[in-house]
N, CA, C and O of each residue as an XYZ file, in Angstrom:
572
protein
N      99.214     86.715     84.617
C      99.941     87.623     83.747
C     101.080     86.851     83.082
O     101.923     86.333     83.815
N     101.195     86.705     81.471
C     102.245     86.486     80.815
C     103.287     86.913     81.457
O     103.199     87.974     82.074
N     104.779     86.001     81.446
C     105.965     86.350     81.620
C     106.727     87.298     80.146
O     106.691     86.939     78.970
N     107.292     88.403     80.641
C     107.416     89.264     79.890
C     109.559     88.660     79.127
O     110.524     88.464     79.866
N     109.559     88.593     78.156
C     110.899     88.686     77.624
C     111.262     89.601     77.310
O     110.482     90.272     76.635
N     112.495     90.118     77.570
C     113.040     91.446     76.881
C     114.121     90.777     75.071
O     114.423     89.613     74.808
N     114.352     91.768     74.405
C     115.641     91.467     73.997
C     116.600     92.440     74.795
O     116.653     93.022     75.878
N     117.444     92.251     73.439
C     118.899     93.050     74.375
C     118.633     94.935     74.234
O     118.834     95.798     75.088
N     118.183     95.053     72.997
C     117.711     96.528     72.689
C     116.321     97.173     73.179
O     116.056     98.358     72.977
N     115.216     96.033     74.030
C     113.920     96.483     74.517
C     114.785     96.309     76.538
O     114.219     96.817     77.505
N     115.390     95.953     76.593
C     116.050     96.174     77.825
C     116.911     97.418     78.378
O     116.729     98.151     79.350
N     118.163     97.372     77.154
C     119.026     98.640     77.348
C     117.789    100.093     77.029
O     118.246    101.196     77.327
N     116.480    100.075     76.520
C     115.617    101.151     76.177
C     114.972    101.534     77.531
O     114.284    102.553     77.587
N     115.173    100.735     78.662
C     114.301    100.940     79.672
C     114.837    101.489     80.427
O     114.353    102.237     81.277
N     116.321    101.124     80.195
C     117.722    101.474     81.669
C     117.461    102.979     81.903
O     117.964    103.390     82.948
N     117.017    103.587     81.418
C     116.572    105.444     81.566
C     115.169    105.432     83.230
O     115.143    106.086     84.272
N     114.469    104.607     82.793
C     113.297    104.858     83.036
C     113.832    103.975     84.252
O     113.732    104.701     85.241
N     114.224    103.049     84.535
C     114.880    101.757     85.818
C     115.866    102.965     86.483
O     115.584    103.370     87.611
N     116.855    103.448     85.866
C     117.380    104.504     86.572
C     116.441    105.299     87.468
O     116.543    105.095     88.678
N     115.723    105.999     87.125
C     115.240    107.174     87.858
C     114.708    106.691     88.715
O     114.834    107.187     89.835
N     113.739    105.289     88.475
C     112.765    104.942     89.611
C     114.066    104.325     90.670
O     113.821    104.724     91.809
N     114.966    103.739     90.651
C     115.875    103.039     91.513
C     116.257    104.292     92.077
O     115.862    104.389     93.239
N     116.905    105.315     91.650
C     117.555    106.173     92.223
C     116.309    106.800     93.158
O     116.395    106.690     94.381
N     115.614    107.197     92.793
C     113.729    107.660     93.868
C     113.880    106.577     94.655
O     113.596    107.059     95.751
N     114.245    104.942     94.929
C     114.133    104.226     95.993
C     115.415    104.348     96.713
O     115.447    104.417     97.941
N     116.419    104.374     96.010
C     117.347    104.550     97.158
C     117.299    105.603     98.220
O     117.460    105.561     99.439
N     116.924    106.917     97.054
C     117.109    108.117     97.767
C     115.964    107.951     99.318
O     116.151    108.520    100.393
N     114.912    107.087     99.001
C     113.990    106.981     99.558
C     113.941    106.303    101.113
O     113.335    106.688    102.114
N     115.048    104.843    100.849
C     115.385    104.213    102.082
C     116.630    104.962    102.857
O     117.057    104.632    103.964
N     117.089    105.970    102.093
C     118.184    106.725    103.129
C     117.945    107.492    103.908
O     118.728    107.486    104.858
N     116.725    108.603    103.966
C     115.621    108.760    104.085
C     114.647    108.685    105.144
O     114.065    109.546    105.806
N     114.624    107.384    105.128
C     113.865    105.752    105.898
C     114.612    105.749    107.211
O     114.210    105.963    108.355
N     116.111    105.373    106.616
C     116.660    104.896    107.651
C     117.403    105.967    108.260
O     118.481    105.658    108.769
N     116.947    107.450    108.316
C     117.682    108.279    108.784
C     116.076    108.701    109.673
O     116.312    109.411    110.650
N     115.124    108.502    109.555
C     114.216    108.453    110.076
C     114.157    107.494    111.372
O     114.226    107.579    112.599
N     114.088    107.104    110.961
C     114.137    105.155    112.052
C     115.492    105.876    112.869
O     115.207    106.384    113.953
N     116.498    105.934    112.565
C     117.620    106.464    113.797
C     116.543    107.381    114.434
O     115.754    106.863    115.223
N     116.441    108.833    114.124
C     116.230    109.510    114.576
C     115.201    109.536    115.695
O     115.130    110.220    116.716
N     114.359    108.500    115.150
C     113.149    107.669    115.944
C     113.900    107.011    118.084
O     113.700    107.147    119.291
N     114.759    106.337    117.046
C     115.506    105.029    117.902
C     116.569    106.081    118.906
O     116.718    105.563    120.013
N     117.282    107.343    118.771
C     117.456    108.129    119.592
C     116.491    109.261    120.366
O     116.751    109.892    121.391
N     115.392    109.300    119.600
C     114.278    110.180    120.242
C     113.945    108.894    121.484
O     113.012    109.168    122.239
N     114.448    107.929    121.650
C     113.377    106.884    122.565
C     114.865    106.354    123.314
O     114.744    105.596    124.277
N     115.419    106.513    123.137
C     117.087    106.462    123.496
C     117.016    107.821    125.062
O     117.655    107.630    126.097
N     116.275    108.846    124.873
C     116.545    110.110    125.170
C     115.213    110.362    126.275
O     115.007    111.215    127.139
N     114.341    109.032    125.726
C     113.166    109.532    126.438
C     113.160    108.545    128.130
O     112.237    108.607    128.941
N     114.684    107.538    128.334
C     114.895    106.593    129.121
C     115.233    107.682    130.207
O     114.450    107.714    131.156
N     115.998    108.339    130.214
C     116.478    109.052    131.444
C     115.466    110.380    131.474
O     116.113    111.261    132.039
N     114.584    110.727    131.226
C     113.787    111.712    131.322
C     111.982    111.372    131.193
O     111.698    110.398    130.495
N     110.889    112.093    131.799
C     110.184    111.660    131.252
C     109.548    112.296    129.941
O     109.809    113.302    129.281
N     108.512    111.184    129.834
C     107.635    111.601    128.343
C     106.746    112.667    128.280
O     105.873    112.788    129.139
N     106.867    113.456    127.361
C     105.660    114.890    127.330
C     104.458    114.151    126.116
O     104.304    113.185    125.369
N     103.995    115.050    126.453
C     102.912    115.184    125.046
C     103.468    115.444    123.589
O     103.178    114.962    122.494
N     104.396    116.410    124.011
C     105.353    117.067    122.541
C     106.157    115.556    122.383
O     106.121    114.884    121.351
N     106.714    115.264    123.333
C     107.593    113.582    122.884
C     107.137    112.908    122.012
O     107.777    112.612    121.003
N     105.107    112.284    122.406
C     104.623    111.387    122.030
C     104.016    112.003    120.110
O     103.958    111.282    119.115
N     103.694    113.384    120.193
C     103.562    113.665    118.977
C     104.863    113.420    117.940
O     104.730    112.982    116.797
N     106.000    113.745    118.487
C     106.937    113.930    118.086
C     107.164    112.340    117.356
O     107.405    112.172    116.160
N     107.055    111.491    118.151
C     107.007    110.233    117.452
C     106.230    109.609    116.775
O     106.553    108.795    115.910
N     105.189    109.895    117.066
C     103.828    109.308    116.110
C     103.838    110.122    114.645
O     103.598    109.515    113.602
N     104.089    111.318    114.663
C     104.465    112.189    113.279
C     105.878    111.523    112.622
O     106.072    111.708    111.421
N     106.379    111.129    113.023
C     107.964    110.652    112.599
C     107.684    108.659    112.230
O     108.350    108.015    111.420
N     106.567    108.117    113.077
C     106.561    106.777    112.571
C     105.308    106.608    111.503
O     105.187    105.678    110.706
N     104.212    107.965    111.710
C     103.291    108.031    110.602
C     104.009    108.470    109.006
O     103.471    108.327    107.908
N     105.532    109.099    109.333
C     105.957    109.505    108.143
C     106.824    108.473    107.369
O     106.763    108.428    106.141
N     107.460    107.821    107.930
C     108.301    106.129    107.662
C     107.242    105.426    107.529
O     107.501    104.786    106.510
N     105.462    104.874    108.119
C     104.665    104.443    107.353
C     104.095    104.781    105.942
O     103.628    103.885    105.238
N     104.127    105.788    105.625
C     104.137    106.589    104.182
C     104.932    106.395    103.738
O     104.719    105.683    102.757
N     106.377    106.744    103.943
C     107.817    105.902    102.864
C     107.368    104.537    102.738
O     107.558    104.045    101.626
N     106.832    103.822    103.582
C     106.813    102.478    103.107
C     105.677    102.651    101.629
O     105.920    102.056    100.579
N     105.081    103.093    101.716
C     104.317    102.846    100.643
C     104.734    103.772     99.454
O     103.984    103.668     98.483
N     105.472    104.402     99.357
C     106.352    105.475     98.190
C     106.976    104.411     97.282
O     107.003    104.186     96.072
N     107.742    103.540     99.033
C     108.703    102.717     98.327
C     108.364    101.260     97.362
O     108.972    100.683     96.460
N     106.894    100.996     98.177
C     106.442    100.127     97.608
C     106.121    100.472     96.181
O     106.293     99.584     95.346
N     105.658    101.694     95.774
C     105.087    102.446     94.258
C     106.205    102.246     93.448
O     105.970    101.865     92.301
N     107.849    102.483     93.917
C     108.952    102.549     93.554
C     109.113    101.067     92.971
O     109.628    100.952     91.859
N     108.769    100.125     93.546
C     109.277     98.427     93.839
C     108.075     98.445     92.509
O     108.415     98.315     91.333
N     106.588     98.638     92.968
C     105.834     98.154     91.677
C     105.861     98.980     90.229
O     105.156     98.702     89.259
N     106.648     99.852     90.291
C     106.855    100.644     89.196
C     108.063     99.996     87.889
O     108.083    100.056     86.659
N     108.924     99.422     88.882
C     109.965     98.642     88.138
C     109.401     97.299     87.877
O     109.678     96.710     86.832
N     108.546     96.734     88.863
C     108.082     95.366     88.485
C     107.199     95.460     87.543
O     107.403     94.751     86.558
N     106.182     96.189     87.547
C     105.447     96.351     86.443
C     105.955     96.385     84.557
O     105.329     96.074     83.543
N     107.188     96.851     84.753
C     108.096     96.435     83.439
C     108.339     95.137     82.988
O     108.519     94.850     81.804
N     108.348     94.256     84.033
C     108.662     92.702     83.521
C     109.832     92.387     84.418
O     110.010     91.283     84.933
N     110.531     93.323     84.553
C     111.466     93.103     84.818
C     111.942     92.511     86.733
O     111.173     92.540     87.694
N     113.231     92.093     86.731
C     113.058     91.524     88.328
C     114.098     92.490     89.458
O     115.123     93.015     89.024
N     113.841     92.581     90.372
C     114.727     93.386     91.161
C     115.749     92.583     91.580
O     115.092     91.630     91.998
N     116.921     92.285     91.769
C     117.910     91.406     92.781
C     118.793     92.004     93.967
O     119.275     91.643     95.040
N     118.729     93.047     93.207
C     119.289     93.896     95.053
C     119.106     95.651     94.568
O     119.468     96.209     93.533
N     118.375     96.211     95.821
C     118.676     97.954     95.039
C     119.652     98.057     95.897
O     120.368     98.838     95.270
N     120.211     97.847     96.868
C     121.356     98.522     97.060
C     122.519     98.691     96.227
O     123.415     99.535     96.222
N     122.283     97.689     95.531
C     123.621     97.350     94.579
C     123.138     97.618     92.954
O     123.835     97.483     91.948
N     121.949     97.972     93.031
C     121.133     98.479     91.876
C     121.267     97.555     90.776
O     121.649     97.958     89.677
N     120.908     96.026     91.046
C     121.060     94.633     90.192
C     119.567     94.228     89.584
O     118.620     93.811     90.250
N     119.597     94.448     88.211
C     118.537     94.489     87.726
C     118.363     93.051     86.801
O     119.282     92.902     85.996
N     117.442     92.100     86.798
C     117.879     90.970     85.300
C     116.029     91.177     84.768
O     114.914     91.298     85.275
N     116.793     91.101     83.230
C     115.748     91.160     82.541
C     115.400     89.742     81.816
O     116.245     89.194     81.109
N     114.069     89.161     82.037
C     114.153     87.210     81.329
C     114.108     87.590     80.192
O     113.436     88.535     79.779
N     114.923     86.790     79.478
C     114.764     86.670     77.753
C     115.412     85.437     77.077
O     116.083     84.671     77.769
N     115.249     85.225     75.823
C     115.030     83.858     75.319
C     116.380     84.346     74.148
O     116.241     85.137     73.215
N     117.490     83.711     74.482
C     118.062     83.725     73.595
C     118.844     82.021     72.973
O     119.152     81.130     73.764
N     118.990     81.934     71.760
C     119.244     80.975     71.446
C     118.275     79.809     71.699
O     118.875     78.802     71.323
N     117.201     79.509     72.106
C     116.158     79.091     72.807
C     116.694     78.969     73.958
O     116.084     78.016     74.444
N     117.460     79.328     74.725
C     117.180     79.332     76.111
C     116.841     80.603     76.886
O     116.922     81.819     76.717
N     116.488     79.880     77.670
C     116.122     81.536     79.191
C     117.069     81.907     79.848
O     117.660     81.155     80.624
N     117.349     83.010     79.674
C     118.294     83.262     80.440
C     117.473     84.750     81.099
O     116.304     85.076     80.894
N     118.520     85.493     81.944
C     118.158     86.538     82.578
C     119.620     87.237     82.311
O     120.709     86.755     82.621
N     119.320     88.776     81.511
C     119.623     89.725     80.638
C     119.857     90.757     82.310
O     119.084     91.522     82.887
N     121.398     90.264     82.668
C     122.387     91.542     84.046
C     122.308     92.610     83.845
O     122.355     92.852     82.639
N     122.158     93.792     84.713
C     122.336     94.731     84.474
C     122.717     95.829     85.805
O     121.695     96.158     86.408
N     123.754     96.325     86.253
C     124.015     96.923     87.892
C     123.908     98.181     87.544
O     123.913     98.429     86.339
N     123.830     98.883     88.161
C     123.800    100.287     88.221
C     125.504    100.764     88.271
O     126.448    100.247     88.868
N     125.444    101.825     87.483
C     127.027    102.668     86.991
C     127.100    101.713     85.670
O     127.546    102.402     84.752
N     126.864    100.552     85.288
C     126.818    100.022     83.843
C     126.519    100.951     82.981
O     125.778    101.751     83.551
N     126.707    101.255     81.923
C     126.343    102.320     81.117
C     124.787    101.627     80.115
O     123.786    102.195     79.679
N     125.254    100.172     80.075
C     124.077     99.552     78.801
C     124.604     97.410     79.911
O     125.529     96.921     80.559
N     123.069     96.970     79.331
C     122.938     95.608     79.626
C     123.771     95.035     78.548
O     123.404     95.051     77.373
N     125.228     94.379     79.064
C     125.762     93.511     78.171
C     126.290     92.345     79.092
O     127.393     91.900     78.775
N     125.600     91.724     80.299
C     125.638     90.418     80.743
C     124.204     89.330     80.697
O     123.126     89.621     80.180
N     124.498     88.225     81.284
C     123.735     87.634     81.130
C     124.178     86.496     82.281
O     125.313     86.381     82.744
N     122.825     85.557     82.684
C     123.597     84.100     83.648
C     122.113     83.689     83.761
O     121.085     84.345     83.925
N     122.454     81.894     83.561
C     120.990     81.447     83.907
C     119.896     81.418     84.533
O     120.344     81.893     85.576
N     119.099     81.294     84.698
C     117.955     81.524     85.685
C     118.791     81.025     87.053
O     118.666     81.774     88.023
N     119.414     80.144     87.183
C     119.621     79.604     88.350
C     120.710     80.108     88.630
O     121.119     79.974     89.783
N     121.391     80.736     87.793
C     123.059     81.415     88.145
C     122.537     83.397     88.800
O     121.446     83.959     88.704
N     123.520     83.783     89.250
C     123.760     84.824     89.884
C     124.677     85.892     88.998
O     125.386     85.841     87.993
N     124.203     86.985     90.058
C     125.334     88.187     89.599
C     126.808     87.570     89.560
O     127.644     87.891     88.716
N     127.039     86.543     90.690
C     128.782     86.108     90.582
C     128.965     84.950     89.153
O     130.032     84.555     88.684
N     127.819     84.661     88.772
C     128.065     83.607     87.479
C     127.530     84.323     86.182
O     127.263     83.616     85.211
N     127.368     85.601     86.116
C     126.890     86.159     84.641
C     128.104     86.231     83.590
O     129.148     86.421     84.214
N     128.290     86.155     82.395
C     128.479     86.108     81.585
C     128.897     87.263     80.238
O     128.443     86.666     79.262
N     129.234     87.978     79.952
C     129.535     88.424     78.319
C     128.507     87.981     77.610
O     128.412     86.799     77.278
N     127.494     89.034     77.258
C     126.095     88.852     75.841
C     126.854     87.903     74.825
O     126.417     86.915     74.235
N     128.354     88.589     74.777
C     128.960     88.255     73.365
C     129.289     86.597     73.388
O     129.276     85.821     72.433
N     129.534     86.372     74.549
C     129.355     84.769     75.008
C     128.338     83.691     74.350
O     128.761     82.689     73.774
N     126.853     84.009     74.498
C     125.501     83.535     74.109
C     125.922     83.749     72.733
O     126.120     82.762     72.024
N     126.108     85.124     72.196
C     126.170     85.418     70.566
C     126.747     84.155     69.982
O     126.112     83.390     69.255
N     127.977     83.999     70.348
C     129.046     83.148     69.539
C     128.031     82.114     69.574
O     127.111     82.111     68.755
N     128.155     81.198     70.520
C     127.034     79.945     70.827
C     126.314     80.164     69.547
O     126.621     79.499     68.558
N     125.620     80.822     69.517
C     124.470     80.779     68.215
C     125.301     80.823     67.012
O     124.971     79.955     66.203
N     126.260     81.551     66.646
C     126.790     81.646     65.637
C     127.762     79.939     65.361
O     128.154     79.748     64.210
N     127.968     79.209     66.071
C     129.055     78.182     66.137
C     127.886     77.371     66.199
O     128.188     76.373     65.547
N     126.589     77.223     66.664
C     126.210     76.234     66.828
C     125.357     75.926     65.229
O     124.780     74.857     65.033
């Protein structure tokens, strides 16, 4: 599969559609991991007492249902990848989009609560080394 480039206006067009699916994964691993506790004290509870039948259903329905989130979440993960685009953290809802500006590659920042994509940092740079779009702009304009 071709590597997909965004510009700056086929990127900020997607942030609608990256929203909803990120927010469906977060909502999804909270969820997850309120499951998994609930799991990890159901078995916490089952040390000083013994195990019933109702116990063992009780858990197999609760780890058959966190095996199903896993795969929600996975739909969630290939739903955004399928855009082109790359994930770098959902907790922190860090999105980079590759694109070619000035002839170089860079990867087009974008976090969640941002309103629109206006960073940028090299393939090899990070969320702590991104940049001002308006940064790249000048470059082209001066060079």
């Amino acid at each position: 599969m071709d590597k997909k480039y965004f510009t700056l206006e086929e990127a900020n067009n997607l942030l609608p559609m990256i929203k909803r699916e990120l927010a469906g994964l977060k909502r999804l691993k909270a969820q997850f991991n309120e499951h998994y506790d609930q799991i990890e004290q159901h078995k916490k509870t089952l040390l000083y007492r013994h195990k019933t039948k109702v116990d063992e259903d009780i858990l197999f329905k609760k780890e058959a249902r966190m095996e199903f989130m896993e795969l929600e979440a996975q739909t969630f993960i290939n739903n955004i990848m399928a855009l082109g685009v790359e994930i770098k953290n959902v907790d922190e809802g860090l999105i980079d989009f590759p694109a070619v500006i000035n002839g170089k590659k860079v990867l087009l920042c974008w976090k969640e609560g941002e309103s629109e994509v206006s960073f940028f940092h090299s393939n090899f740079g990070g969320f702590s080394q991104r940049e001002p779009i308006e940064n790249i702009i000048k470059e082209e304009e001066q060079g």
